[in-house]
N, C-alpha and C positions, 0 to 999 in steps of 0.2 A: 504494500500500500504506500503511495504518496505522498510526504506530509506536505500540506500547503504552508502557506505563509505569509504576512504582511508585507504588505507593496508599502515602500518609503512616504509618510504623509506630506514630505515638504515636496517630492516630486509631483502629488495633486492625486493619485489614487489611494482609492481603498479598495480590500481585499485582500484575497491572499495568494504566495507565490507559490507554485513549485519547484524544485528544482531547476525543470527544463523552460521554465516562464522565466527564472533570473539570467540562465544562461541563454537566450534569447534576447533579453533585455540587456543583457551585457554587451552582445556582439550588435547591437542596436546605435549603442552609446557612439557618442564622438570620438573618435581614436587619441584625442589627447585628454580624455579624463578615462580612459578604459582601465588604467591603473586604482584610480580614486573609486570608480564606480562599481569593479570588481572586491575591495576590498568591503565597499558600502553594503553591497551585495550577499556576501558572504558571512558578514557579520548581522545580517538581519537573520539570515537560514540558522543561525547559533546563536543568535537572542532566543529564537522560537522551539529552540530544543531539536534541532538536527543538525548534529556534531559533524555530523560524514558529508553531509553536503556541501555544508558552509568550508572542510577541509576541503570537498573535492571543487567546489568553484573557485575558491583560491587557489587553485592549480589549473585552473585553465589559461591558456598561453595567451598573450598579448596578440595579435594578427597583423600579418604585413600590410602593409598599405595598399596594394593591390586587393589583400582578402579582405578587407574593412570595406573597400569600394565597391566588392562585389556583395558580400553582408548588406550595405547601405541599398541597395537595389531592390 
């Protein structure tokens, strides 16, 4: 099962993430806060009680600028 998860209040949603909704939301982001917004990200999935997540979205890779443009698409 899933755990969902709180969307950031200051970014203007409510609700909740799952895993594959932050890292969607991550590869979304502007490529120069993907560092900031990654760590923002991962530390919400570990406020809410999923330790493995919040480690395993911290470990997702930065993306070249090529992938980020094609992501943004």
């Amino acid at each position: 099962m899933m755990k969902a998860h709180r969307l950031h209040p200051s970014k203007g949603s409510i609700g909740f993430m799952t895993f594959e909704e932050s890292r969607r939301a991550l590869y979304q982001a502007p490529l120069a806060e993907f560092v900031k917004e990654r760590t923002r990200l991962a530390d919400e999935l570990r406020a809410d009680g999923d330790k493995k997540a919040g480690a395993k979205l911290r470990q997702q890779p930065r993306p070249s600028v090529s992938a980020w443009a094609t992501n943004a698409l």
